[in-house]
FIDRENMAR-144641 format. One record per residue: chain; residue number from 0; x, y, z of N, C-alpha, C, O, CB in turn. Coordinates in nm, 4 decimals. Each point is the difference from the previous one (the first is absolute). Glycine has a CB too. Layout:
BEGIN
<pt chaine="A" num="NUM" n_east="X" n_north="Y" n_up="Z" ca_east="X" ca_north="Y" ca_up="Z" c_east="X" c_north="Y" c_up="Z" o_east="X" o_north="Y" o_up="Z" cb_east="X" cb_north="Y" cb_up="Z"/>
...
// end
This chain:
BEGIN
<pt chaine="A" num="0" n_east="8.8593" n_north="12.3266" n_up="13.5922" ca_east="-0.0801" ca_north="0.1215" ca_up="0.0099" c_east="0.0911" c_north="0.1218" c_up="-0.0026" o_east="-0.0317" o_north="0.0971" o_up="-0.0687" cb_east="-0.1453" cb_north="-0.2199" cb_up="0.1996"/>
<pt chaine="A" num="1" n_east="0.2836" n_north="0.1218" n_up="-0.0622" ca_east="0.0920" ca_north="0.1112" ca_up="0.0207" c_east="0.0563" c_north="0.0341" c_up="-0.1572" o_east="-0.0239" o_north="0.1057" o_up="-0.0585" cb_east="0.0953" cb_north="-0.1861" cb_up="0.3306"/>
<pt chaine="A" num="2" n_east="0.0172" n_north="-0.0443" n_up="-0.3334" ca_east="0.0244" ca_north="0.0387" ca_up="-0.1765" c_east="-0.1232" c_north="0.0536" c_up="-0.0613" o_east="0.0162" o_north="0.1006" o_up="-0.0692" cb_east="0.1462" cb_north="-0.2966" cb_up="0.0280"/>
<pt chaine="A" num="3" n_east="-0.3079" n_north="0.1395" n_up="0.0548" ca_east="-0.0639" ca_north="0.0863" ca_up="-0.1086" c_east="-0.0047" c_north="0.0990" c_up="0.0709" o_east="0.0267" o_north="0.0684" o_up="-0.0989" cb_east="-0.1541" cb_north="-0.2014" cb_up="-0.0375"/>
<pt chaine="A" num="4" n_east="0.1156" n_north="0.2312" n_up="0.2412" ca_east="-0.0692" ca_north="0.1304" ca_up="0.0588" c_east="0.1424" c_north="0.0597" c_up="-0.0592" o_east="-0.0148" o_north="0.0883" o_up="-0.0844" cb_east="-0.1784" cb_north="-0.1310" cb_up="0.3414"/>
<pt chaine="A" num="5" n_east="0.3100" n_north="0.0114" n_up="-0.2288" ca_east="0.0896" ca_north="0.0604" ca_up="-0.0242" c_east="0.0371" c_north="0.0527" c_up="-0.1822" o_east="0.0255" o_north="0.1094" o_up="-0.0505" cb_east="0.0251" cb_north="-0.2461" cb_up="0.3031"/>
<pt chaine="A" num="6" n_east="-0.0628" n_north="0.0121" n_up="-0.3025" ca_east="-0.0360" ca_north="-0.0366" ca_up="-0.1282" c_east="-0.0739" c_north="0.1028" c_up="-0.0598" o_east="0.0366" o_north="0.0580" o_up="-0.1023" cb_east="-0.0326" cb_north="-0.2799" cb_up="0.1590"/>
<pt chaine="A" num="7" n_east="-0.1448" n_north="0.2545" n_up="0.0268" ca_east="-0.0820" ca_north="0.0839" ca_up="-0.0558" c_east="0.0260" c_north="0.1567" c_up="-0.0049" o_east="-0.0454" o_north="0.0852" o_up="-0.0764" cb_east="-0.0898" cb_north="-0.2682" cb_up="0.1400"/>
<pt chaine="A" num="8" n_east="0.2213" n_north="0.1924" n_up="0.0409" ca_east="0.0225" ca_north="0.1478" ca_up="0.0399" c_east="0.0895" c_north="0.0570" c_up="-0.1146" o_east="-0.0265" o_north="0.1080" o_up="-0.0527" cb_east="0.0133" cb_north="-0.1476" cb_up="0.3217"/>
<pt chaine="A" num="9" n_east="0.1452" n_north="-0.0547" n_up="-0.3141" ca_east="0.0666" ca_north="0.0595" ca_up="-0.0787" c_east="-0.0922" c_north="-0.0042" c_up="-0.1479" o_east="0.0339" o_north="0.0883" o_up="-0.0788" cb_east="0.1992" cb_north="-0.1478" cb_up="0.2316"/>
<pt chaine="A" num="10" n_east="-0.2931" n_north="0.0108" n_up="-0.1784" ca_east="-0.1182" ca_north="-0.0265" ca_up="-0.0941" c_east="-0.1023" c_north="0.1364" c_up="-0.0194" o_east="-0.0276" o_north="0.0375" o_up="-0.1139" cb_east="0.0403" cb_north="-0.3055" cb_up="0.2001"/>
<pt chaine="A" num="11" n_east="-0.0525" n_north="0.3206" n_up="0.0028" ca_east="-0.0861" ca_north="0.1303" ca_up="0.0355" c_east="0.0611" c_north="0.1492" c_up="-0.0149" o_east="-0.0484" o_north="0.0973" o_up="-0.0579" cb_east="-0.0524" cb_north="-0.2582" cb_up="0.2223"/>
<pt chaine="A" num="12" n_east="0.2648" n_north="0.1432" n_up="-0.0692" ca_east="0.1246" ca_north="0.0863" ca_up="-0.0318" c_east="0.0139" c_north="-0.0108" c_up="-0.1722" o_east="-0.0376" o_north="0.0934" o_up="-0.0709" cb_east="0.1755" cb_north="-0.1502" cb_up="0.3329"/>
<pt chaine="A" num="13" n_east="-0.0904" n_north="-0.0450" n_up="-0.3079" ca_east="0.0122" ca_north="0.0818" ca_up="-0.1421" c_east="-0.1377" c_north="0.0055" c_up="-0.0695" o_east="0.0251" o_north="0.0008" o_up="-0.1206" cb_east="0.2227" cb_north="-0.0818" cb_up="0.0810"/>
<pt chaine="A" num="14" n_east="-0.3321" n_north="0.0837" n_up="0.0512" ca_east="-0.1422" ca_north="0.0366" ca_up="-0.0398" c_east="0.0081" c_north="0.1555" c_up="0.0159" o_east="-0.0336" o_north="0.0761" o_up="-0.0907" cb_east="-0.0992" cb_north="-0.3060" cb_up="0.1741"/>
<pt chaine="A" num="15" n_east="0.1806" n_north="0.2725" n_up="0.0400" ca_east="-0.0605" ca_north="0.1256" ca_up="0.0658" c_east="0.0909" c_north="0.0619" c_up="-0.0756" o_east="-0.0356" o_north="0.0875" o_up="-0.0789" cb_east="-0.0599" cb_north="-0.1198" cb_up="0.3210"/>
<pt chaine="A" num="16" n_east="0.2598" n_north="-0.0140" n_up="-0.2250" ca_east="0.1051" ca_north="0.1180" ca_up="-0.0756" c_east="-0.0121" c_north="-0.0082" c_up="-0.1555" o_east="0.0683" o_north="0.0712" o_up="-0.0736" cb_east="0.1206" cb_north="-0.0922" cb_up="0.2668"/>
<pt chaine="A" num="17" n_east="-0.2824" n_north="-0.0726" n_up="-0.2403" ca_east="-0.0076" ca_north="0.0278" ca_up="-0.1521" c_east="-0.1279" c_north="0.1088" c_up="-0.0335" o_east="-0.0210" o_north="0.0726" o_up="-0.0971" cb_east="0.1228" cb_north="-0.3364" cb_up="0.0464"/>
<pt chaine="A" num="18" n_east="-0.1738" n_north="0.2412" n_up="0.1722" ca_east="-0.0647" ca_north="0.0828" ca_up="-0.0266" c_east="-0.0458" c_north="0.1272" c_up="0.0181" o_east="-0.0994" o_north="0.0509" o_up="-0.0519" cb_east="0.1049" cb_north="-0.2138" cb_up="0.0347"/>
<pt chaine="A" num="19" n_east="0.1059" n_north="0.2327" n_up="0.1267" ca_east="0.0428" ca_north="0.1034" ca_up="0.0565" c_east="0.0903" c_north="0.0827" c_up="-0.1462" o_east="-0.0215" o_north="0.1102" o_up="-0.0505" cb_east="0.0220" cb_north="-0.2452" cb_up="0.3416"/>
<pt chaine="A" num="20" n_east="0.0837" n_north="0.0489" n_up="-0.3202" ca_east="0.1054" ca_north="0.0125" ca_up="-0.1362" c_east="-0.1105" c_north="0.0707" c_up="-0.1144" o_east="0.0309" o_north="0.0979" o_up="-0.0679" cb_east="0.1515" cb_north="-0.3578" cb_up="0.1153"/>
<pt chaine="A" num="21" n_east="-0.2658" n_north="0.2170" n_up="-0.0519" ca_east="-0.0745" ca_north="0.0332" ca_up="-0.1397" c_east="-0.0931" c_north="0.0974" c_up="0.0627" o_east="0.0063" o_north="0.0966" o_up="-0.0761" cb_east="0.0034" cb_north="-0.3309" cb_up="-0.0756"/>
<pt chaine="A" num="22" n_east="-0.0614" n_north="0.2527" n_up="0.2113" ca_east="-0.0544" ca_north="0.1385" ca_up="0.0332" c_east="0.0377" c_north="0.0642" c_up="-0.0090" o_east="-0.0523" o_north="0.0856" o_up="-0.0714" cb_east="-0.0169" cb_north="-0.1103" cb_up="0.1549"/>
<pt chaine="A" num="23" n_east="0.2338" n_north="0.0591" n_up="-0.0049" ca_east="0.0873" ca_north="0.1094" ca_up="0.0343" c_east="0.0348" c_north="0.0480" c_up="-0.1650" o_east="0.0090" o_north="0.1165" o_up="-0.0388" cb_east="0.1018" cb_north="-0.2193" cb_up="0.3102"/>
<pt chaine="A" num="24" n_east="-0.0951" n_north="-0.0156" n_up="-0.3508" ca_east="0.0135" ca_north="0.0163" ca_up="-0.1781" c_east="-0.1324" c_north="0.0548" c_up="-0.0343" o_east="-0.0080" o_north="-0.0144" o_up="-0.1220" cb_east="0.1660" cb_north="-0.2007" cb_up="0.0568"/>
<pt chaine="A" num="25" n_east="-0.2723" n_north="0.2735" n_up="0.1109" ca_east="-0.1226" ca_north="0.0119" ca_up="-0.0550" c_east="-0.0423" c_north="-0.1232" c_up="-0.1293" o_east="-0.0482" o_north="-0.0076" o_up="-0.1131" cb_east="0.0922" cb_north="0.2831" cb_up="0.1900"/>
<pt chaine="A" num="26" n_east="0.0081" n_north="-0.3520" n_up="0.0239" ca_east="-0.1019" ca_north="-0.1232" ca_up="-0.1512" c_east="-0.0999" c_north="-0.0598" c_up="0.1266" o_east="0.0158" o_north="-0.0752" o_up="0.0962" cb_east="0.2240" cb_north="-0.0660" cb_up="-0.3409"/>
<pt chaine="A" num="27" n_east="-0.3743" n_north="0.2366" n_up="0.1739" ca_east="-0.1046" ca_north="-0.0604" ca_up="0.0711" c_east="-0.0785" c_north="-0.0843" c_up="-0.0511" o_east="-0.0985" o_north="-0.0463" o_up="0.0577" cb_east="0.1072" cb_north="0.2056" cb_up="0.0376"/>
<pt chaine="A" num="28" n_east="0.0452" n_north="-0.1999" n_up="-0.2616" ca_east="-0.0847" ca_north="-0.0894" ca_up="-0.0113" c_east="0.0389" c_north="-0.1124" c_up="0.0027" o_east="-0.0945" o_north="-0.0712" o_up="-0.0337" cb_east="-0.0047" cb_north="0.1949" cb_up="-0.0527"/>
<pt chaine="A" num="29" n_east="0.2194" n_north="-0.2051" n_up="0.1157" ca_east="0.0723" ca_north="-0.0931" ca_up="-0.0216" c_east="0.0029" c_north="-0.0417" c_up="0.1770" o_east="0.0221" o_north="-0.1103" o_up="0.0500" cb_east="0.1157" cb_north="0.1966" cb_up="-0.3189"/>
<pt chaine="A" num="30" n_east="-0.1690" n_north="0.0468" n_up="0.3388" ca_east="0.0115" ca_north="-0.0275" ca_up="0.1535" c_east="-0.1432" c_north="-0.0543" c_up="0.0271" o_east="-0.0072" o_north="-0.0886" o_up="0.0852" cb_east="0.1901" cb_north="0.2866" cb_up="-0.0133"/>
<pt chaine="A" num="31" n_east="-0.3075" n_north="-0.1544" n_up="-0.1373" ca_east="-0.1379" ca_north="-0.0963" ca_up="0.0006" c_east="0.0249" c_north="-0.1276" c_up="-0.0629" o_east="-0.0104" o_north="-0.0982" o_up="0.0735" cb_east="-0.1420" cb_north="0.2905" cb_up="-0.0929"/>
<pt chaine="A" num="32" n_east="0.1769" n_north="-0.2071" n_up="-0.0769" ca_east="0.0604" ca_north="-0.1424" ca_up="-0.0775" c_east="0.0146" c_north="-0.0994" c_up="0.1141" o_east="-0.0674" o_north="-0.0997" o_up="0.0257" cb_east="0.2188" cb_north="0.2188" cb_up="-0.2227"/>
<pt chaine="A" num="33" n_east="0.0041" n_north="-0.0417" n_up="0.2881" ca_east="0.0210" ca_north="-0.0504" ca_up="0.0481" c_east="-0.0340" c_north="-0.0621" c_up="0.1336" o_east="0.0490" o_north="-0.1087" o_up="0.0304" cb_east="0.0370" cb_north="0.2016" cb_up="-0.1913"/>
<pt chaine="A" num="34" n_east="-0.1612" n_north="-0.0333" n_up="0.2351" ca_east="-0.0670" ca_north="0.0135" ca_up="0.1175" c_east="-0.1398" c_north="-0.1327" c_up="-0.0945" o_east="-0.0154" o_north="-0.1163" o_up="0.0372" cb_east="0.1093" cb_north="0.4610" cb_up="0.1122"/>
<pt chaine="A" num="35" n_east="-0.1288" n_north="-0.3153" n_up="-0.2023" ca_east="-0.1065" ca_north="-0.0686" ca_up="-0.0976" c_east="0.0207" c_north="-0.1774" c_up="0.0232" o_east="-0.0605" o_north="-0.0897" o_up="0.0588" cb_east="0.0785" cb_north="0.3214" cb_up="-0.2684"/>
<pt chaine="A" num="36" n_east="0.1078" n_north="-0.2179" n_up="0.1231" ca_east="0.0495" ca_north="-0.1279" ca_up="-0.0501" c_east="0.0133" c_north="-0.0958" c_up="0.1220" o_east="-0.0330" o_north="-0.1182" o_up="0.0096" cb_east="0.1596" cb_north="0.2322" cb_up="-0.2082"/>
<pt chaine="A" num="37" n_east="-0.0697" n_north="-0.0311" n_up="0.2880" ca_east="0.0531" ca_north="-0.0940" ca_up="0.1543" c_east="-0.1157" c_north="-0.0227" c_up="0.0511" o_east="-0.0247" o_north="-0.1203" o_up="0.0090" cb_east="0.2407" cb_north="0.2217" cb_up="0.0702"/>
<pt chaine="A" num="38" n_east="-0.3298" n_north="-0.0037" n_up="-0.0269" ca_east="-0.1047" ca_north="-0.0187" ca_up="0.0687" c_east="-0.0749" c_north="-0.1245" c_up="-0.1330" o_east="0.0894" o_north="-0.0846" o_up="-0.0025" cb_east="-0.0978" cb_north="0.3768" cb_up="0.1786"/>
<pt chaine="A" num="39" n_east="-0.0555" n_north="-0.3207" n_up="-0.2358" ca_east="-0.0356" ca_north="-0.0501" ca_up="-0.1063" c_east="0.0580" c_north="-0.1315" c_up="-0.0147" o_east="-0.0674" o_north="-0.1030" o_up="-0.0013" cb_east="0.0350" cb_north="0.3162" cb_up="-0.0806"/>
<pt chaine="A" num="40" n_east="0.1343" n_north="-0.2097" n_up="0.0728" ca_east="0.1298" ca_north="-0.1639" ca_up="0.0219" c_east="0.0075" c_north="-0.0620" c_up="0.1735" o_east="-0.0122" o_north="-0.1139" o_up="0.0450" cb_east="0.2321" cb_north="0.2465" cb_up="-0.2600"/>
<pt chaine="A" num="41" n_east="-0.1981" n_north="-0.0182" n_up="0.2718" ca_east="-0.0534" ca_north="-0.0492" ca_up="0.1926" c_east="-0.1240" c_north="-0.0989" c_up="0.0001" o_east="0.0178" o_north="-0.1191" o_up="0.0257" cb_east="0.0320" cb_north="0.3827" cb_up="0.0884"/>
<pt chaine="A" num="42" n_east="-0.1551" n_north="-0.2213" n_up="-0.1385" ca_east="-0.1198" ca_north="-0.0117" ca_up="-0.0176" c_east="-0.0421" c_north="-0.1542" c_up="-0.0559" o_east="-0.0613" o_north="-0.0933" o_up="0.0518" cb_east="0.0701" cb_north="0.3588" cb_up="-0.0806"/>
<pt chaine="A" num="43" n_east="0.0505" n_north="-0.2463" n_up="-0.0937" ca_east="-0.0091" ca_north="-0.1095" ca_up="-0.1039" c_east="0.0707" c_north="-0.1159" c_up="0.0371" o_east="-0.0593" o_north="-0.1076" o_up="-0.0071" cb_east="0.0390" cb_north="0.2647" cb_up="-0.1604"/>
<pt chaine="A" num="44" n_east="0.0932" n_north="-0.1546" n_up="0.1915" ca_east="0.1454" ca_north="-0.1139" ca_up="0.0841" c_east="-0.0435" c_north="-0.0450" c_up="0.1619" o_east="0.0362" o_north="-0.1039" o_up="0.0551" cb_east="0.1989" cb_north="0.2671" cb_up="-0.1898"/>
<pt chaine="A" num="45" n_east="-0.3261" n_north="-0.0517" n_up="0.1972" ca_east="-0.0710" ca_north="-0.0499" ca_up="0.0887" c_east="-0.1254" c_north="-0.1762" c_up="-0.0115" o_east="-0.0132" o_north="-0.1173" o_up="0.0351" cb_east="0.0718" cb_north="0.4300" cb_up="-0.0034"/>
<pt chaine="A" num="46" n_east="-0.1216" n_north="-0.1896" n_up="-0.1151" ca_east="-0.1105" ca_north="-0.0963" ca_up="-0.0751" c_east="0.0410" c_north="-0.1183" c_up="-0.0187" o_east="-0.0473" o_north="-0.0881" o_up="0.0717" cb_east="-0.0374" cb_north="0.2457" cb_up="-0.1846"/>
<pt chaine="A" num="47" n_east="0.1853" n_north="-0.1922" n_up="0.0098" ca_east="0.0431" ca_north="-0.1218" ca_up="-0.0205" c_east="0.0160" c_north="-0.0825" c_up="0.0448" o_east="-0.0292" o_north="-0.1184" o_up="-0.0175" cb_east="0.0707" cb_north="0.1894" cb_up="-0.0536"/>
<pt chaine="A" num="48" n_east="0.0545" n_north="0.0329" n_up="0.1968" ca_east="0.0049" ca_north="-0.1419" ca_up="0.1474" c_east="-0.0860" c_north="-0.0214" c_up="0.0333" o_east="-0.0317" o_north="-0.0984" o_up="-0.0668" cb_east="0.1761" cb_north="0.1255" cb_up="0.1710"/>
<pt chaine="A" num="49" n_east="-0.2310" n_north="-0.0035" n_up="-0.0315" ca_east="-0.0808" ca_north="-0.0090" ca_up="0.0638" c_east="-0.1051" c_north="-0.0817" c_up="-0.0906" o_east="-0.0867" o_north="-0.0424" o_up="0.0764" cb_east="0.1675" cb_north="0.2449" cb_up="0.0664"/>
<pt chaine="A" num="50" n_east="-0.1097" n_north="-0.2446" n_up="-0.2867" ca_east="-0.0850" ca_north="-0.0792" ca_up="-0.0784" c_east="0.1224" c_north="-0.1397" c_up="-0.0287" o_east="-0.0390" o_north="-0.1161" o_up="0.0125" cb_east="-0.1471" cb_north="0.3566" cb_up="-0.1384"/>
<pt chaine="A" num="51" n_east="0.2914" n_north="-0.2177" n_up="0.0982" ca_east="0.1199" ca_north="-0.1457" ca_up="0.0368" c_east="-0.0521" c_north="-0.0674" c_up="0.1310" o_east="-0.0594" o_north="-0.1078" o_up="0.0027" cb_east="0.3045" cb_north="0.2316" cb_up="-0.0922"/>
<pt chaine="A" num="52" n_east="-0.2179" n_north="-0.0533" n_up="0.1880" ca_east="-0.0517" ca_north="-0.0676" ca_up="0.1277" c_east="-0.0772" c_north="-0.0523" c_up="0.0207" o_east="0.0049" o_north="-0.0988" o_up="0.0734" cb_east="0.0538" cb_north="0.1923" cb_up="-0.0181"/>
<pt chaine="A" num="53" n_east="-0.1977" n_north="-0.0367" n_up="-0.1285" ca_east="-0.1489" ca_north="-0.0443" ca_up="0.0190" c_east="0.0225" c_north="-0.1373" c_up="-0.0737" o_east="-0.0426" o_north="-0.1016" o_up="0.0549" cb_east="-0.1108" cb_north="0.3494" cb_up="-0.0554"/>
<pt chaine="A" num="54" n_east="0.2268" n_north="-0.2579" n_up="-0.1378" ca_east="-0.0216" ca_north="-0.1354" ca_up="-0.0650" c_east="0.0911" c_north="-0.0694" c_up="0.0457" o_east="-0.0066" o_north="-0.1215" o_up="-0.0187" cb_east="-0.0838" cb_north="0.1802" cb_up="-0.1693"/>
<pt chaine="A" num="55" n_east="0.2158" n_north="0.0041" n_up="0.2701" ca_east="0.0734" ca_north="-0.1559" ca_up="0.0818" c_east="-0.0633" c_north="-0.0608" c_up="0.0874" o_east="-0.0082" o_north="-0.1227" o_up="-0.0066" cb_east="0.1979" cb_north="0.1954" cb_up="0.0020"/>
<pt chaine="A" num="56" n_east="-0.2601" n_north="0.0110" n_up="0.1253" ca_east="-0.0866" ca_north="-0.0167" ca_up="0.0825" c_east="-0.1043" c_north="-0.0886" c_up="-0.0451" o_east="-0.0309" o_north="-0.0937" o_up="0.0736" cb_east="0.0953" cb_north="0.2937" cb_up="0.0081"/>
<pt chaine="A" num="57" n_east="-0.1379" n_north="-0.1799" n_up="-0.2202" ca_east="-0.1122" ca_north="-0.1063" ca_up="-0.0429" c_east="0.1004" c_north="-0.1289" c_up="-0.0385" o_east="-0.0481" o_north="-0.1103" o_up="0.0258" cb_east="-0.1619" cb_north="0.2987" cb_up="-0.1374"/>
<pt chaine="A" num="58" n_east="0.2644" n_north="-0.1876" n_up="0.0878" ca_east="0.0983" ca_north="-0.1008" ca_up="-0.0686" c_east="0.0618" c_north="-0.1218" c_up="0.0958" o_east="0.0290" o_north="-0.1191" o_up="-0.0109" cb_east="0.0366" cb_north="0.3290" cb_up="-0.1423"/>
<pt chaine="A" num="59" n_east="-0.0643" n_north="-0.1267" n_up="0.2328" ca_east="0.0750" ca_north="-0.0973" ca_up="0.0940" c_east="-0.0825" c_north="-0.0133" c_up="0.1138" o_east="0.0634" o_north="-0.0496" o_up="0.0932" cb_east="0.1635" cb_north="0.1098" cb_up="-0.1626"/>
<pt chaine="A" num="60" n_east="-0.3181" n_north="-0.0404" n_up="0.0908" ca_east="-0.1024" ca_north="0.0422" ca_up="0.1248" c_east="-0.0928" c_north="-0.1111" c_up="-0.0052" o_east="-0.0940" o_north="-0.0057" o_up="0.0793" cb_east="0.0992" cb_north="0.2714" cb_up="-0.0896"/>
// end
């Protein structure tokens, strides 16, 4: 538990300084892109697990 929380933080840190970086550059549209893409891929990669599980769970259950 401690590697992923930790894991995650430096994960979020360069999220934030890439996306601090491109503002300060006025690229606002590459900074929605980007904010886009992650929330959108979070999301999606969530999903997945959580439907893997369901069919290991039937699978082996």
């Amino acid at each position: 538990i401690t590697t992923g929380f930790l894991g995650g933080l430096t994960t979020f840190s360069t999220f934030s300084g890439e996306t601090i970086t491109l503002l300060l550059r006025q690229q606002y549209g590459w900074t929605a892109a980007i904010i886009g893409l992650h929330l959108v891929g979070t999301l999606g990669m969530t999903l997945v697990g959580f439907a893997l599980m369901q069919a290991l769970l039937r699978h082996f259950a």
